[in-house]
N, C-alpha and C positions, 0 to 999 in steps of 0.2 A: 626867820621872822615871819608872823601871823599877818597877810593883805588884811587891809583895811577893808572893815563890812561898811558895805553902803546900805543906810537906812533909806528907807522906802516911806516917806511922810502919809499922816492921813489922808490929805488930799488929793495925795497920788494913789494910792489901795481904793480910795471913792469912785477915785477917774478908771483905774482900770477894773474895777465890780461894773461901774455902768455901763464901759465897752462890749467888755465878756457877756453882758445878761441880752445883748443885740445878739452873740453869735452861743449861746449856749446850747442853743441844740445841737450843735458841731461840737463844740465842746468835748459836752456830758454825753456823747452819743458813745458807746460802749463798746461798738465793733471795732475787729483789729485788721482789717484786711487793707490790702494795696491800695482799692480806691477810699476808703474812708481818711487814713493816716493820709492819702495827697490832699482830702477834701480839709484835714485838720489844721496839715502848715498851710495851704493856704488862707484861713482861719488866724491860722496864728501872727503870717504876715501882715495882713489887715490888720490884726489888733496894734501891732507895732506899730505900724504906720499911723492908725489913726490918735494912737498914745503919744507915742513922743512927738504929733503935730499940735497935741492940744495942752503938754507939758511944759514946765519952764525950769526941769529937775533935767538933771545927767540923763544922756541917751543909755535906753536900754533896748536888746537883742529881742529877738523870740525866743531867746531860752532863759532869761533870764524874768523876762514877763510870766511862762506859766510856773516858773519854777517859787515864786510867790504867790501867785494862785491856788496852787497845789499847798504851800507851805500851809497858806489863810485854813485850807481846808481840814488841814491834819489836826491842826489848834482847836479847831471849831469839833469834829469827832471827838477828839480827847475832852473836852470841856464838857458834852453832850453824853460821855461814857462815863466820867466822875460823877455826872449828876444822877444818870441811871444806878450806879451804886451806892450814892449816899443815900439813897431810899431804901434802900435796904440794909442798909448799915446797923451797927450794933454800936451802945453805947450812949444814944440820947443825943438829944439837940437837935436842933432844925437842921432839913434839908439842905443839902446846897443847891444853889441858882446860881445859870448862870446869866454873867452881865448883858445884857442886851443892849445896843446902840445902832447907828445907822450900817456901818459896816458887817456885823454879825446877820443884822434883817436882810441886806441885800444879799449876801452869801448867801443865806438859807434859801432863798426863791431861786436861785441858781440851782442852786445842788437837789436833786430830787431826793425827796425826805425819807427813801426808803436808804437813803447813804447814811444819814447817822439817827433814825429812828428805828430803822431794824422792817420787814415787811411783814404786813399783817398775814395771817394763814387762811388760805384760802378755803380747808375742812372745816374751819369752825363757824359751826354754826348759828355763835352769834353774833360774829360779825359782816358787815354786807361783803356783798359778792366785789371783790377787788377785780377792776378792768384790768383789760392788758395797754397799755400807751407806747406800744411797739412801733403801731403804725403811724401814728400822729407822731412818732420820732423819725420813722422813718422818712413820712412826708417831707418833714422837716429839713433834712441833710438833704432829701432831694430834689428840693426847691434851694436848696444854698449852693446844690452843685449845679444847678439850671442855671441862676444869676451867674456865676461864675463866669459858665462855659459860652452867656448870651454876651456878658462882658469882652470875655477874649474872641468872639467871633463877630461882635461890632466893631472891635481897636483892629480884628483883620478885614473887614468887608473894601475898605477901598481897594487894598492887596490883590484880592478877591477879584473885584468888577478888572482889574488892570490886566489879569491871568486873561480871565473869558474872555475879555476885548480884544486879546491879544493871538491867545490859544483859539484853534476850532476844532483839537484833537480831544476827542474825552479822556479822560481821568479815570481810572479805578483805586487810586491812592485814597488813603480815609483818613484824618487825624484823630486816635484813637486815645488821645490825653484828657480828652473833655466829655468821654465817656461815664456814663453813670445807668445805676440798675434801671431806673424810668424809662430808658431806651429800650428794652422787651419788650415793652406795652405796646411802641408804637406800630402802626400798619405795615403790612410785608411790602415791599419796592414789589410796583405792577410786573418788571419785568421779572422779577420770580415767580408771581405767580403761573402756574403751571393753569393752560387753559384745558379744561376736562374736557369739552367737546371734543379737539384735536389730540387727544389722548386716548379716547375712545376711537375714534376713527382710525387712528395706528393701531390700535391695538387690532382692532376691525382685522384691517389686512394684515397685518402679522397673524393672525389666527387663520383667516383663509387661502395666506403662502405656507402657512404649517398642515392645513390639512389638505390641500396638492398634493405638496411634496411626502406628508404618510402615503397619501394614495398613491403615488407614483414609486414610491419604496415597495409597497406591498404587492403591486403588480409585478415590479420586475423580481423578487423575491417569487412571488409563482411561476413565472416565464423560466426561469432559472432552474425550481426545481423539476419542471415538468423535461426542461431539457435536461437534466442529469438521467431523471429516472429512464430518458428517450436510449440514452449513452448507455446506461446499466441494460436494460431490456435488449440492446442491440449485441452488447458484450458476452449474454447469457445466449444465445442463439449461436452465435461466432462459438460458441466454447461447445455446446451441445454440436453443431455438425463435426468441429474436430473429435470429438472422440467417437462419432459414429464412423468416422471416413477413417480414423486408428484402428476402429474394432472389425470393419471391412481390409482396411491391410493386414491384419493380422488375423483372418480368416485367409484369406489369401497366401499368403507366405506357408501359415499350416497344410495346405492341401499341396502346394508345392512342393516343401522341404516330404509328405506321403509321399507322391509320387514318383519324387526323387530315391527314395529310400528303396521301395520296390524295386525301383529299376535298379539298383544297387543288389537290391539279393536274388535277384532274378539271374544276372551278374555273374554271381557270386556260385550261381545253382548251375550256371552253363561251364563253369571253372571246373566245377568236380563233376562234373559229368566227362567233360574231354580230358582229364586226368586220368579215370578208372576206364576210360576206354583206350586208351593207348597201353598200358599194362600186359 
């Protein structure tokens, strides 16, 4: 069995066009990022809130509020696209128009008319030069997200003064919920800034504990090698007297092992001689 559709009277579609045209630039704002969609329900909360306070119809959700917003919108392009093609239609007979009344005129100042008139071209040259209203939108959501964020950090300030009165330890905690792009813009915290005087000044001595210590490198690098080359020069000397004091022993040993020899065939010459005389 099909729930019963709950109609949504004129008076009520009046009451919620003239809430939505306060918060439209949140709305109709087109970006889909994290902080936008929180900057939206909240947006969307409000409108709730301030609808069914001023209604005397069945309570309605946030989802149920843009999801007839949205509906009013789709009606209104559809109606805006039959009529862009009965102009061009074949067959004869007037155009079609469509109906205009209060609800139709407030939707349209809502909805930016590049949503169901199409955007002009910006190459053609005759028509004027189309602005970009990027920023004036942007401005827009973020100044809705200031009020927001000034709202929830007035409903905390008592909270607040009770912590400080209480605490005398600092904080480096941040509530990062009430965040919004505007906060780039603002001044660097003094204690980041990085003071260039005393930047310079370190650097100062780091550069002339760096160039000591080169100097102090490259002396003992000389010291060093002067004593190796002292070590090598001492080692070639040491090696040059061994082989002269070798080549004197063995001059030595030679005249030796002569003399010895001699005396050996000398020897040898007195042997056959007292042989051949005993015979």
């Amino acid at each position: 069995m099909a729930t019963k559709k709950i109609n949504v009277s004129e008076n009520d579609v009046h009451l919620l066009l003239t809430i939505i045209e306060q918060h439209k630039n949140v709305i109709e704002f087109k970006k889909s990022d994290t902080f936008t969609l929180d900057v939206k329900n909240k947006a969307g909360l409000k409108i709730q809130e301030e609808y069914n306070s001023r209604t005397s119809s069945s309570f309605r959700d946030e989802k149920m509020l843009p999801t007839k917003y949205y509906n009013l919108k789709k009606e209104l392009k559809k109606k805006v696209a039959a009529e862009k093609r009965s102009c061009i239609g074949t067959g004869g007979g007037p155009p079609l128009k469509i109906s205009t009344n209060d609800i139709v005129v407030m939707l349209a100042s809502i909805i930016c008319s590049e949503q169901f008139e199409g955007m002009e071209s910006v190459y053609d040259s005759d028509n004027p030069f189309v602005r970009n209203k990027t920023e004036n939108v942007i401005a827009s959501i973020d100044k809705a997200a200031n009020n927001i964020s000034a709202k929830q950090s007035q409903d905390g300030s008592e909270e607040f003064e009770d912590i400080k009165n209480t605490s005398n330890t600092a904080t480096t905690s941040k509530n990062w919920s009430t965040y919004t792009p505007a906060d780039l813009k603002a001044p660097k915290c003094k204690k980041l800034i990085i003071d260039e005087s005393q930047s310079k000044e370190k650097n100062t001595s780091w550069s002339k504990l760096a160039a000591v210590k080169s100097k102090w490198t490259g002396e003992k690098c000389r010291v060093e090698i002067e004593i190796l080359k002292a070590e090598h020069e001492k080692r070639v000397k040491m090696y040059e007297q061994h082989i002269k004091q070798s080549e004197v022993e063995h001059k030595m040993r030679m005249r030796i092992m002569k003399e010895q020899l001699k005396e050996i065939q000398w020897r040898n010459l007195q042997l056959e001689k007292n042989s051949t005389s005993t015979k």
